[in-house]
ZAFILO-796410 format. One record per residue (C-alpha): residue number from 1; residue in one letter; z, x, y. Coordinates in Angstrom, 3 decimals. Layout:
% ZAFILO-796410
NUM;A;Z;X;Y $
...
This chain:
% ZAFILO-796410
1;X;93.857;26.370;129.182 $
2;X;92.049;22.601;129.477 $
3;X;89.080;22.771;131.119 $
4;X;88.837;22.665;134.399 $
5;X;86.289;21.379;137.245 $
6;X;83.596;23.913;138.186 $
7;X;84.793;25.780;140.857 $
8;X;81.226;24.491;142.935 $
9;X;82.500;20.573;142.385 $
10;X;80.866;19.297;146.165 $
11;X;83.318;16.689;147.469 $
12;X;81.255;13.513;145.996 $
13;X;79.255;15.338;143.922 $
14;X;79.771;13.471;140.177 $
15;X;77.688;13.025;136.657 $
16;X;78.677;9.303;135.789 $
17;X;77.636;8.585;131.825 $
18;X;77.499;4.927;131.647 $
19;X;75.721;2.375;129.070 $
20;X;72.657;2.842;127.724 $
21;X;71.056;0.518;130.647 $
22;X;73.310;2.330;133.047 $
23;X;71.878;4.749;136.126 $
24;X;73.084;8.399;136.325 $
25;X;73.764;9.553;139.757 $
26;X;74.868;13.069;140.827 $
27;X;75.826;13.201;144.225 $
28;X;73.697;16.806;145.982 $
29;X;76.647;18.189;148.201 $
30;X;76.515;21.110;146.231 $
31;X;74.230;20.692;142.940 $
32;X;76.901;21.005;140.678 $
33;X;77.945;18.259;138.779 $
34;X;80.896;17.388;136.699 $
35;X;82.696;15.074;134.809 $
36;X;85.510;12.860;136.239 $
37;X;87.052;12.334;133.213 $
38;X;88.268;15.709;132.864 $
39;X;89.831;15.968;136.321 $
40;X;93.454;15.448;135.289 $
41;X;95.561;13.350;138.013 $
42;X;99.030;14.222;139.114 $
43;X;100.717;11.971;141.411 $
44;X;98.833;13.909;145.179 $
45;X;95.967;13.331;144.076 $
46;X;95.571;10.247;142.411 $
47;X;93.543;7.647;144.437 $
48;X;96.182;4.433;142.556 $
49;X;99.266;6.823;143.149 $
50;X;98.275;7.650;146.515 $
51;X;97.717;4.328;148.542 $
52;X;95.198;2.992;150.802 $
53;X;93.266;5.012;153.647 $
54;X;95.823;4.719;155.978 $
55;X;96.780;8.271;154.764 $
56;X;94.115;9.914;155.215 $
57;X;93.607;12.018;159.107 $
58;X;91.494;13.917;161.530 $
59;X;88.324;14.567;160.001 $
60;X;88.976;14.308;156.951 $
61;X;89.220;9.982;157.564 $
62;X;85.856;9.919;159.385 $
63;X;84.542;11.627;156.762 $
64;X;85.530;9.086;154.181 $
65;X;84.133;6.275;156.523 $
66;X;80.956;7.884;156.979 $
67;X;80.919;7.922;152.954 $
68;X;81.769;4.333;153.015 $
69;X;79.277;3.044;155.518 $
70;X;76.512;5.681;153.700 $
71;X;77.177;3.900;150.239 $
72;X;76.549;0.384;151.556 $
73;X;73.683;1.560;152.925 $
74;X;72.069;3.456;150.138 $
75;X;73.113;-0.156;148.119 $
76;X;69.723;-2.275;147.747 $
77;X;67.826;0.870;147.961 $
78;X;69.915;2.281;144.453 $
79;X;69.292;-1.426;143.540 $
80;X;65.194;-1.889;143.801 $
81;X;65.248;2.049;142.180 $
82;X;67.099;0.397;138.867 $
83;X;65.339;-2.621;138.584 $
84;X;62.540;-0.574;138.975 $
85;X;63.146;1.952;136.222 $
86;X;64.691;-0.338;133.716 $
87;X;62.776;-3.528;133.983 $
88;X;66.604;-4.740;134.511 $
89;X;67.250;-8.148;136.490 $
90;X;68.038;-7.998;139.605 $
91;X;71.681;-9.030;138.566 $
92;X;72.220;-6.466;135.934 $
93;X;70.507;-3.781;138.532 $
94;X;73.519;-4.052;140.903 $
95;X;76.530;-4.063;138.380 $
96;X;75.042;-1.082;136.753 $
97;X;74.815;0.564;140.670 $
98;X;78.370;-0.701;141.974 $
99;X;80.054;0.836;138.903 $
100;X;78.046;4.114;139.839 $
101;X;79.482;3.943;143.595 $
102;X;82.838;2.988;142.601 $
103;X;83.176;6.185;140.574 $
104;X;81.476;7.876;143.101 $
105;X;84.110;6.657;146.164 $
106;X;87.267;6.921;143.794 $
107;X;86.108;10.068;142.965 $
108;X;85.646;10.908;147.447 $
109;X;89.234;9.540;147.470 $
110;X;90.022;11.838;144.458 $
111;X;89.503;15.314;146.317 $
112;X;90.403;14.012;149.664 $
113;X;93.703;12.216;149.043 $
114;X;95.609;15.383;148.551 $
115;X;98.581;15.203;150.728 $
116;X;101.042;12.688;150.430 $
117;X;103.173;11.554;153.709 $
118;X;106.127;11.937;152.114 $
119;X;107.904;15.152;151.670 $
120;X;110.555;13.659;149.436 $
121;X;108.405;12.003;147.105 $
122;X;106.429;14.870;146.420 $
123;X;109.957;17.180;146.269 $
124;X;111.007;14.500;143.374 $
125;X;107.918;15.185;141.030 $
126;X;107.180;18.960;142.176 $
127;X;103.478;17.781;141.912 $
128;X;100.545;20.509;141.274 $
129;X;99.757;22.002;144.536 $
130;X;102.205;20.585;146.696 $
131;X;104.338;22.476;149.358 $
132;X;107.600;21.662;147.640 $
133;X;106.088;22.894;144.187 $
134;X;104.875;26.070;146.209 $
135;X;108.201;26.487;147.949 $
136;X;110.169;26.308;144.829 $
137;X;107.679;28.344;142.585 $
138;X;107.309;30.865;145.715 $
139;X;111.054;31.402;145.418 $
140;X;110.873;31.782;141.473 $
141;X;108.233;34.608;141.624 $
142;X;109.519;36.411;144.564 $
143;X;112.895;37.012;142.569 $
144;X;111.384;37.941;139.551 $
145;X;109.020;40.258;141.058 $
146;X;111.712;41.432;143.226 $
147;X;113.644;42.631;139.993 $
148;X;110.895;43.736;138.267 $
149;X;110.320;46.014;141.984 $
150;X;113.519;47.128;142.184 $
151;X;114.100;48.297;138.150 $
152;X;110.281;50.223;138.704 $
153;X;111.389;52.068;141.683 $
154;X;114.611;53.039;139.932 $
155;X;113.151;54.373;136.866 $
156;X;110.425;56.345;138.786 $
157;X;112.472;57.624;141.593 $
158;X;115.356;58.348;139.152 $
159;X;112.923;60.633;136.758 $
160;X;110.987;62.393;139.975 $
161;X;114.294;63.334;141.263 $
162;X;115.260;64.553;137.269 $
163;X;112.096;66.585;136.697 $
164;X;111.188;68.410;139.777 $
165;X;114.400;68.443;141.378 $
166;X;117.250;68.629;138.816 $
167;X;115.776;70.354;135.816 $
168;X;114.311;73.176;137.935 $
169;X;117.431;73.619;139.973 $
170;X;119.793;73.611;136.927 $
171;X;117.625;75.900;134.475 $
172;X;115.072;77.653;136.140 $
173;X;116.892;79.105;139.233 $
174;X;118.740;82.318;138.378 $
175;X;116.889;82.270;134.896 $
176;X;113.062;83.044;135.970 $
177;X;112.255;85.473;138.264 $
178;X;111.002;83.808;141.634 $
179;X;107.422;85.135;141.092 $
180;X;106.828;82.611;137.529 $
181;X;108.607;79.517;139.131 $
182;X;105.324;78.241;139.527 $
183;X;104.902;78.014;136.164 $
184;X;107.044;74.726;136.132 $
185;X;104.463;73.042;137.792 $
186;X;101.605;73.356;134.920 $
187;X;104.298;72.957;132.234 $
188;X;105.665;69.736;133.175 $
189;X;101.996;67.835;134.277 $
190;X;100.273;68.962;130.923 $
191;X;103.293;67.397;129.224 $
192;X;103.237;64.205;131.279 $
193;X;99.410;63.887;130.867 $
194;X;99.517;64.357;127.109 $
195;X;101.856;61.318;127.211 $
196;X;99.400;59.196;129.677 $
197;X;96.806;59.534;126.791 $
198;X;99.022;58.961;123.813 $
199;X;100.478;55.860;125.794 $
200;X;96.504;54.721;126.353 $
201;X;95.729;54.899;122.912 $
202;X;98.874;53.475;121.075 $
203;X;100.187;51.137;123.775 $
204;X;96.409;49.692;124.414 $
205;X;94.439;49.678;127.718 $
206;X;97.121;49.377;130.473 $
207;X;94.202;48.153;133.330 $
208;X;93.835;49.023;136.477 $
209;X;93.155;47.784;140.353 $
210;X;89.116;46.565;139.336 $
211;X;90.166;45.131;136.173 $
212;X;93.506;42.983;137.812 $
213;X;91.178;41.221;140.233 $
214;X;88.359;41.322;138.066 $
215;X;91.139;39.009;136.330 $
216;X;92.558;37.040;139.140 $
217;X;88.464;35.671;140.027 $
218;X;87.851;35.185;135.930 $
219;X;90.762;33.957;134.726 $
220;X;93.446;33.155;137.197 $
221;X;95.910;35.266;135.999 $
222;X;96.929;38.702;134.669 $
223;X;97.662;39.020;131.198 $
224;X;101.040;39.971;130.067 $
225;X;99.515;41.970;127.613 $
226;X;98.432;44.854;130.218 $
227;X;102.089;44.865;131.645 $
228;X;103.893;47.385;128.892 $
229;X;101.472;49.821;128.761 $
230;X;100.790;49.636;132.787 $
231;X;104.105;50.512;133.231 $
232;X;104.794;53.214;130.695 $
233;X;101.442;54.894;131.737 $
234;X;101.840;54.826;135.154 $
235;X;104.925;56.346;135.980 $
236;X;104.100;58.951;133.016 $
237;X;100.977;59.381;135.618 $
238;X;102.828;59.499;138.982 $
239;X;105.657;61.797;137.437 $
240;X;102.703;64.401;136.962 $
241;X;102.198;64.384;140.233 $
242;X;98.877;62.658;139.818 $
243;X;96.751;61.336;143.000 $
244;X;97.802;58.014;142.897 $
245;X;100.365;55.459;143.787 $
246;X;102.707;52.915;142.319 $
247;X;101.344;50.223;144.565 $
248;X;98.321;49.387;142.133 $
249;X;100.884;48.855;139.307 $
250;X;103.184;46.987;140.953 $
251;X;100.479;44.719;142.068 $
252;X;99.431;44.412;138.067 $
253;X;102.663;44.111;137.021 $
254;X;104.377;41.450;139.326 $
255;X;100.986;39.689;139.405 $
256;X;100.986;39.132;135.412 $
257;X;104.903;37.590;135.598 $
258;X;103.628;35.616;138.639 $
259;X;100.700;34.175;136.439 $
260;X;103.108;33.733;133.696 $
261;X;105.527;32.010;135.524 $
262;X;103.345;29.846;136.236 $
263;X;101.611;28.699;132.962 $
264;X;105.215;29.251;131.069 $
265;X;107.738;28.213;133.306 $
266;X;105.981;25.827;135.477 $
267;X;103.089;24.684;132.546 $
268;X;100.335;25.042;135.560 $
269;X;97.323;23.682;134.009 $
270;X;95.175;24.081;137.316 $
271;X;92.799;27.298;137.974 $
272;X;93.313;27.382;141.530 $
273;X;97.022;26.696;141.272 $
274;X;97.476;29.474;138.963 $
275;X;95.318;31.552;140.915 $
276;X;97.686;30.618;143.493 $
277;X;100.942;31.800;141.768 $
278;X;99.635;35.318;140.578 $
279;X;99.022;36.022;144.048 $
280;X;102.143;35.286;145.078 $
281;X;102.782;37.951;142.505 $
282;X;100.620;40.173;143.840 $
283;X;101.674;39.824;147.646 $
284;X;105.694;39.815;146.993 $
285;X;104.966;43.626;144.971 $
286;X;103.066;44.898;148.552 $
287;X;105.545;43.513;150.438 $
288;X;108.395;44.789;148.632 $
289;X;106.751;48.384;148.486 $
290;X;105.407;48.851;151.695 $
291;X;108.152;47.149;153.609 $
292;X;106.124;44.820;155.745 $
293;X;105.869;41.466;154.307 $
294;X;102.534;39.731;156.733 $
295;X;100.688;43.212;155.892 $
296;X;101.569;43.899;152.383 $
297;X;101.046;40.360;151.295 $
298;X;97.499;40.275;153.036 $
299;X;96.523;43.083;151.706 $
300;X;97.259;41.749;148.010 $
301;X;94.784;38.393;149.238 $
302;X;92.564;40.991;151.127 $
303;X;91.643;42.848;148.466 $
304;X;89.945;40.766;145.984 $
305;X;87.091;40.422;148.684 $
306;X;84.542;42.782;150.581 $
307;X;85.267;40.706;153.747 $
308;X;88.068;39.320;154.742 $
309;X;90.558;36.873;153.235 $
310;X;88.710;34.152;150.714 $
311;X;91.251;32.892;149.099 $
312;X;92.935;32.030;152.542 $
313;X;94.089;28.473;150.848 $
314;X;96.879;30.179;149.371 $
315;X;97.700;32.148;152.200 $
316;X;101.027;30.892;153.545 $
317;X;102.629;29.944;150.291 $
318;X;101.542;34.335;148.974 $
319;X;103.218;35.841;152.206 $
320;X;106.314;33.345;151.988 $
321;X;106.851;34.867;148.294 $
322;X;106.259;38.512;150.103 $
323;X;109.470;37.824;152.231 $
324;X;111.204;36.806;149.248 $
325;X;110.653;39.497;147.360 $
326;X;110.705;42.233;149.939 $
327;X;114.621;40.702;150.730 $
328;X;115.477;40.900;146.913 $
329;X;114.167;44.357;146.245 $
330;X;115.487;45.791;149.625 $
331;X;119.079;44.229;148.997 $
332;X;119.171;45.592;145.064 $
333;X;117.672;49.041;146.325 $
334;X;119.475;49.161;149.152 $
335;X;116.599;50.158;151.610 $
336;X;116.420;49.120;155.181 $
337;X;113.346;47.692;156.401 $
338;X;112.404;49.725;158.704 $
339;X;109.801;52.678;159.778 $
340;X;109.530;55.653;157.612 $
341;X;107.154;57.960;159.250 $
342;X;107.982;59.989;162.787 $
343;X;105.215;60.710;164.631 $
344;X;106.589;61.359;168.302 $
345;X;106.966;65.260;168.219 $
346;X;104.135;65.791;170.599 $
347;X;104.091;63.441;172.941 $
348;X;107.170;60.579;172.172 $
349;X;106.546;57.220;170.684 $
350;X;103.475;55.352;172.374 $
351;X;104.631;52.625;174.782 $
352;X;101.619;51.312;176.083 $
353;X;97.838;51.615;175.564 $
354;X;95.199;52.267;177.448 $
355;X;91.413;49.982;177.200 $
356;X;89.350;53.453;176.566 $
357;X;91.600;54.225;173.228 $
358;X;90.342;50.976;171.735 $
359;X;86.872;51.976;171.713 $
360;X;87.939;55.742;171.062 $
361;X;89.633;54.161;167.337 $
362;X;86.748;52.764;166.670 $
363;X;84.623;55.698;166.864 $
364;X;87.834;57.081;164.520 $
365;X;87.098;54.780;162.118 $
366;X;83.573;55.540;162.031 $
367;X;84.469;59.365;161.029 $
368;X;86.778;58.015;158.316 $
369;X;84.044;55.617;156.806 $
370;X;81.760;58.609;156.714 $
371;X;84.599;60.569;154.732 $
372;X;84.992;57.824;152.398 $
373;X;81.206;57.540;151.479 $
374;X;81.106;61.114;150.663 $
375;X;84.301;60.797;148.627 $
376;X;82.815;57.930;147.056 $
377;X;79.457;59.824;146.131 $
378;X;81.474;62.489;144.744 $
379;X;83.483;60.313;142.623 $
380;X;80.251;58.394;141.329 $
381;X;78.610;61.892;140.378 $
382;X;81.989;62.861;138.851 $
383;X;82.850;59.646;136.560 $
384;X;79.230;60.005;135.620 $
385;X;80.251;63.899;134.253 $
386;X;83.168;61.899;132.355 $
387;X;80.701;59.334;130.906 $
388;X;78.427;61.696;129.588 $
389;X;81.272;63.775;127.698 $
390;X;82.080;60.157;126.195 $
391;X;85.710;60.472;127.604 $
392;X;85.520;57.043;128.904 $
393;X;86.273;56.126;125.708 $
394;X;90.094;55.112;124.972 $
395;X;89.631;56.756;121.141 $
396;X;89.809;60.421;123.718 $
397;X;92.160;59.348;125.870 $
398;X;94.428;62.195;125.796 $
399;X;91.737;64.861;126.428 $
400;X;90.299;62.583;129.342 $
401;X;93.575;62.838;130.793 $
402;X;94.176;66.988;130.166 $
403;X;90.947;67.723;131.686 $
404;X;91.299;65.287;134.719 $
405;X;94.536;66.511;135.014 $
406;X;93.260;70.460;134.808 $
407;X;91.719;70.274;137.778 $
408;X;94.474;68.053;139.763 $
409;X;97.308;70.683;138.579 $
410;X;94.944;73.992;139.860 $
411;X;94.493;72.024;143.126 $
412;X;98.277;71.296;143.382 $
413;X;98.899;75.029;142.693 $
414;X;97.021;75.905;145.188 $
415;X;97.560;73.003;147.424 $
416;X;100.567;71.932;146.786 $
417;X;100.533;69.388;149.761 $
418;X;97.680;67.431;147.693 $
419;X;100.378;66.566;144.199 $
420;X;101.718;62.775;144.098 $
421;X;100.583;60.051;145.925 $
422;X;101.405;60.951;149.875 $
423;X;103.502;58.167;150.987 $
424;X;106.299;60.952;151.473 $
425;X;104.065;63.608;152.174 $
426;X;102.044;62.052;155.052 $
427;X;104.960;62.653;157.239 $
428;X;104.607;66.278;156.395 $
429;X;100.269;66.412;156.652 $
430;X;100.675;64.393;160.274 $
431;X;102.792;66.350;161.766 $
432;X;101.697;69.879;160.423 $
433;X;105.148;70.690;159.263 $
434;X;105.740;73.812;156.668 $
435;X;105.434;72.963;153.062 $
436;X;109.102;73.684;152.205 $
437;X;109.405;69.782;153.827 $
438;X;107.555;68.647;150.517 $
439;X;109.920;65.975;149.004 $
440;X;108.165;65.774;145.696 $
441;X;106.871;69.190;144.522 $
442;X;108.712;71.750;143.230 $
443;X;108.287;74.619;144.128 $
444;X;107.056;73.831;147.493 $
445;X;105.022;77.118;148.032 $
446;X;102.677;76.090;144.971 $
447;X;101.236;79.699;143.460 $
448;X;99.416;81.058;146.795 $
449;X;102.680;79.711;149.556 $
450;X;99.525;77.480;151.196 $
451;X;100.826;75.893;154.590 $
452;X;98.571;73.821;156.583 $
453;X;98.837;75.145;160.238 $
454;X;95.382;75.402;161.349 $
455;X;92.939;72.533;162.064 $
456;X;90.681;74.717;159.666 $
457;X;93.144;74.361;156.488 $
458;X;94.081;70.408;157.442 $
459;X;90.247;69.740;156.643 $
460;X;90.924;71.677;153.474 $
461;X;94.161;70.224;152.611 $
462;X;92.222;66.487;152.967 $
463;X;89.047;67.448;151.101 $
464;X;90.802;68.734;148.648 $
465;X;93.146;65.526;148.686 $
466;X;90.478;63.606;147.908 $
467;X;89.219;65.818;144.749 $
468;X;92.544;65.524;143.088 $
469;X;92.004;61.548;143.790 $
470;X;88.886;61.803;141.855 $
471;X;89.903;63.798;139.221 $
472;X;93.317;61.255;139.073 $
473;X;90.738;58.903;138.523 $
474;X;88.337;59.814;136.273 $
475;X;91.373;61.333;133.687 $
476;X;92.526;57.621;133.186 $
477;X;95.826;58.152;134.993 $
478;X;97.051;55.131;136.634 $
479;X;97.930;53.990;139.949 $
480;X;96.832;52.660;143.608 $
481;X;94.674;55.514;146.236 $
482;X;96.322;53.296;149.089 $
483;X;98.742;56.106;150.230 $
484;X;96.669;58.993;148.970 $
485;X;93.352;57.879;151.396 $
486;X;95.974;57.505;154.121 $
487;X;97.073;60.985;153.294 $
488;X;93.472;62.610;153.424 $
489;X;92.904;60.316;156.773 $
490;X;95.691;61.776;158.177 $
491;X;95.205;65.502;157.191 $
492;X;91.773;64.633;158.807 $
493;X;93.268;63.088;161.892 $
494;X;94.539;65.972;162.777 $
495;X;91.404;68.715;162.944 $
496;X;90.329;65.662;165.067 $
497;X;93.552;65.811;167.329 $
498;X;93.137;69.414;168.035 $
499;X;90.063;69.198;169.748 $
500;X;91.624;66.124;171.819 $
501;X;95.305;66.608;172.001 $
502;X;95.446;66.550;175.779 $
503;X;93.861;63.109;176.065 $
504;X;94.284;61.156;172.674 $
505;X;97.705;60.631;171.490 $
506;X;98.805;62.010;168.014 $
507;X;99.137;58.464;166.636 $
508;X;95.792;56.921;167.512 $
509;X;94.035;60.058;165.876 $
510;X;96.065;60.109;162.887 $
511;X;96.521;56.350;161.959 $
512;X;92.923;55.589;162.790 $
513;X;91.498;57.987;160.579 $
514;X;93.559;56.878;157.661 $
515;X;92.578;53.255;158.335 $
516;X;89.340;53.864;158.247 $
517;X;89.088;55.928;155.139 $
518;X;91.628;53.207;153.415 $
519;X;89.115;50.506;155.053 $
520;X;86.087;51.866;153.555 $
521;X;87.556;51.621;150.184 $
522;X;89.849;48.543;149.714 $
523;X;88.146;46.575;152.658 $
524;X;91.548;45.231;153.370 $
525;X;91.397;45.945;157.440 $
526;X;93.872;43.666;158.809 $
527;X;96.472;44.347;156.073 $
528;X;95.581;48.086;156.423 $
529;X;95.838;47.943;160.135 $
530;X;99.319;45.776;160.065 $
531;X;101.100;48.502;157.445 $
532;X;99.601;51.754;159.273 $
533;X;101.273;50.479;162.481 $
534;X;104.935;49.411;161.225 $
535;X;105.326;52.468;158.528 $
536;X;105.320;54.639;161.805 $
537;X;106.916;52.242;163.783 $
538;X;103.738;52.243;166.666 $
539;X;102.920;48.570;167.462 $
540;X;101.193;50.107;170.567 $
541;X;98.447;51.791;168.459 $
542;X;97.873;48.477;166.472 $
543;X;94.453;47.526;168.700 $
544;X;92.715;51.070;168.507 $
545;X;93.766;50.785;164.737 $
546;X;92.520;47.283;164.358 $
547;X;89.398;48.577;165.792 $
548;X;89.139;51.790;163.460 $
549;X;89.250;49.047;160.548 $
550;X;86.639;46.527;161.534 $
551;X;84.429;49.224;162.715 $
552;X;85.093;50.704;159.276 $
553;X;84.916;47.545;157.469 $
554;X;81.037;46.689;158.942 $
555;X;80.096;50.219;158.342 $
556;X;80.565;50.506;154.728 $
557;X;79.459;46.362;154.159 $
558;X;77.093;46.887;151.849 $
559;X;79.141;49.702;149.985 $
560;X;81.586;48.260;148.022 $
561;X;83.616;51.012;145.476 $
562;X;85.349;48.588;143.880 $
563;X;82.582;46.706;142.324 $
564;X;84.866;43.642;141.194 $
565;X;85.387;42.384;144.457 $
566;X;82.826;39.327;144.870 $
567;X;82.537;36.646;146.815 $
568;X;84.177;33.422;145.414 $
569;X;81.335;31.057;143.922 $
570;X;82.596;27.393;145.630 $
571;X;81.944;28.832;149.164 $
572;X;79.122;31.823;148.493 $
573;X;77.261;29.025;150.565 $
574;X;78.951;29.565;153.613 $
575;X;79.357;33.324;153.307 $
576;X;75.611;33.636;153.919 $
577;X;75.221;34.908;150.087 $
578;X;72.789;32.454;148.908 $
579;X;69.997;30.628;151.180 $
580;X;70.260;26.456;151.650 $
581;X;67.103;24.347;152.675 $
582;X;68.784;20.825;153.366 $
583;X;67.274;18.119;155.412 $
584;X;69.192;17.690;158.658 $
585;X;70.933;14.329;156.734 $
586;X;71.353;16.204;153.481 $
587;X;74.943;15.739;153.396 $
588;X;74.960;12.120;152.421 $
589;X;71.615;12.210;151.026 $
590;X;70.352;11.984;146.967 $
591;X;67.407;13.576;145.473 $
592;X;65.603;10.544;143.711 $
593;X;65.074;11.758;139.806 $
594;X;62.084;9.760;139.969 $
């Protein structure tokens, strides 16, 4: 990849190398300097493609005047400071500073001259970083990832249905007695996680959700590399009933072809418009998996900060992809978009709100921050355990994975409400129904017949969710903990709900416990909040949820569990990460190098 500007470039901010007589000048916007001549032009933001100022608007022109009238002024000052420094005449002294000004104006006009005022004329050329470029890439990625969705959730729905429904049914009823059919269980996870190691160490390091947007803020883009064995060791994972999702991969996968649509297809030399196109990647997989295009597609921008959207420049074009690809996977699939959890058996579906349950989700969210730092202590203490047996390394792969997976196969046979990753299950865990409604797992009734009916065995049933997410974890299986922390949230929800079932409605308990737990550990709360309301179908609980996430989201600020997420470097500034002394006319001031 050429290089590219330092993500810090200020907006005048310029290292000019000129003749040996010549004056450097670096403009201070930012302290970062770099070099025009390895900015490469494209026909939006070339100052002699673009045209005179009359296209620049708003701001953005008064800025550029301001810029204009500064440079005259700082003129004869720049001019005594050369003469003075050189011994130059005064002649010599002002071509040598009106070169340095031109560059630095063209190079103003450079960064501000973006948009063109023509739609066509930018349609023609499909220039970097344009809407028509984004529209037409958008549509590019969103089918491709919409495939690539649709031929994932074949394969993995095709083998979960094959292994714990078909096999079992076909050669294990009428042929073991009913008291071993537990048996099945063990036998087909220790298989499966014997093949999640071998696929680690002779496929190569398949990545995971740290590592993709450890990627996305280094690099830009996913390598294509990690997509194989992402996909071969996942589903191996999720098939043995593993703690963890296919969300995470899907956001790997779809975000590599995005990224490599980009630089292949497209030839995208640009970091930022790169950047741009994995994320469209990354949103259309969310949206296509969750079935909500504004909250899955946040959630993929959400993600790759502690607070908030950062990378909101690419914001539009990343949820326009999400439609796309949530229409072309729905259509090959052949899924509705619609709700997919029930949650009116107590009291009916929630048609209004009152001001009190607001504040009461907040206090929700609290409880499930609280339950995600103690998960999150337990799963520090418990990858240490991991490290120290040196099964971190890849060379040990397979036994990393047998004894993670030990301990998530006794918890499933004893709990077998905690197996897979709880996007099906929740239904089950919210409403307290029997385990024989357990889509995934068979047999249902585990080795002990465990059905969580009292308040007493929900906390159980969500503690000991959130162990067989660790252990997931630490064996190396892959996969997302989106659905699985809802799952533990909700199983917590309800011991909440029984002490309050008279006054707080079902929904509010249950969906503001899992956003808060899910909060506390992606610290994606308005994507979190937007997906916990429409999988249920409860747009009525969306303010005491949106509350259970921010409330969640300050608690656990200075807690981040997935340590990749930083803050971006070109606007740290702002962001309160860094401390800035400036003068109170800093912004068109120099620092004299004298």
């Amino acid at each position: 990849m050429s290089k590219q500007p330092n993500e810090k470039t200020s907006l005048v901010s310029g290292d000019y190398d000129s003749d040996a007589d010549d004056v450097n000048l670096t403009g201070q916007f930012s302290g970062e300097p770099f070099d025009v001549s390895n900015m490469k032009k494209t026909t939006h933001n070339d100052p002699s493609l673009v045209g005179d100022m009359q296209s620049l608007y708003g701001s953005t022109r008064m800025l550029m005047n301001a810029m204009e009238a500064h440079s005259q002024e700082k003129h004869s000052a720049s001019v005594r400071r050369a003469s003075a420094l050189h011994g130059s005449t005064q002649q010599k002294s002002e071509n040598i500073v009106s070169r340095a000004y031109t560059q630095q104006r063209d190079t103003a006009v450079l960064f501000l001259e973006k948009i063109k005022t023509n739609f066509f004329e930018d349609a023609r050329s499909l220039a970097e970083g344009t809407i028509p470029q984004s529209v037409v890439v958008a549509l590019v990625v969103g089918v491709v990832c919409g495939v690539a969705c649709f031929f994932y959730y074949t394969v993995l729905y095709f083998m979960l249905d094959f292994l714990w429904k078909t096999l079992p049914e076909k050669y294990i009823v009428g042929n073991w007695s009913e008291e071993n059919y537990w048996l099945w269980i063990p036998l087909v996870c220790f298989i499966l996680l014997i093949l999640v190691g071998l696929t680690v160490v002779f496929l190569g390091e398949p990545g995971d959700l740290p590592y993709t947007i450890s990627r996305v803020h280094q690099d830009a883009y996913i390598p294509m590399n990690h997509v194989v064995p992402m996909i071969v060791a996942s589903l191996f994972s999720i098939l043995a009933g593993g703690s963890l999702g296919p969300e995470a991969p899907l956001v790997a996968i779809c975000g590599a072809l995005g990224g490599f649509v980009s630089r292949r297809l497209f030839r995208q030399k640009y970091v930022n418009v790169v950047r741009k196109h994995t994320l469209m990647g990354m949103a259309g997989a969310l949206a296509a998996f969750f079935g909500a295009p504004l909250g899955g597609s946040l959630f993929a921008l959400e993600v790759h900060s502690r607070f908030g959207v950062e990378y909101f420049e690419h914001l539009i074009e990343s949820i326009f992809c999400g439609e796309i690809c949530l229409v072309v996977f729905r259509y090959l699939s052949g899924l509705p978009i619609k709700p997919i959890w029930d949650l009116t058996a107590q009291g009916g579906r929630m048609m209004e709100a009152e001001p009190w349950q607001v504040l009461v989700g907040g206090g929700i969210g609290l409880l499930g921050a609280f339950m995600a730092y103690i998960f999150a202590l337990f799963h520090s203490a418990n990858m240490k355990v991991f490290a120290s047996l040196n099964l971190l390394d890849n060379r040990y792969a397979v036994y990393r994975a047998l004894l993670g997976g030990f301990f998530v196969v006794l918890l499933g046979l004893l709990i077998p409400q905690t197996m897979f990753w709880g996007e099906d299950e929740f239904q089950v865990v919210a409403n307290m129904l029997p385990a024989s409604e357990l889509p995934n797992i068979w047999p249902t009734t585990g080795l002990t017949g465990w059905e969580m009916d009292t308040p007493w065995k929900a906390f159980v049933t969500g503690m000991a969710k959130l162990v067989a997410i660790s252990f997931t974890v630490a064996g190396g299986l892959r996969g997302g903990y989106i659905f699985p922390l809802m799952f533990s949230g909700a199983a917590f929800g309800r011991v909440f709900n029984h002490f309050f079932d008279d006054v707080i409605p079902l929904q509010v308990s249950v969906l503001c416990f899992a956003c808060g737990m899910n909060v506390a550990i992606t610290r994606t709360s308005l994507a979190s909040t937007l997906i916990l309301a429409f999988l249920p179908g409860e747009p009525c609980a969306i303010p005491a949820i949106l509350m259970a996430a921010l409330c969640s989201l300050f608690a656990t600020a200075y807690l981040p569990f997935i340590k990749s997420q930083i803050t971006r470097s070109d606007i740290d500034h702002s962001l309160f990460h860094e401390e800035h002394f400036i003068k109170d006319d800093a912004i068109f001031e120099e620092d004299d190098d004298e």
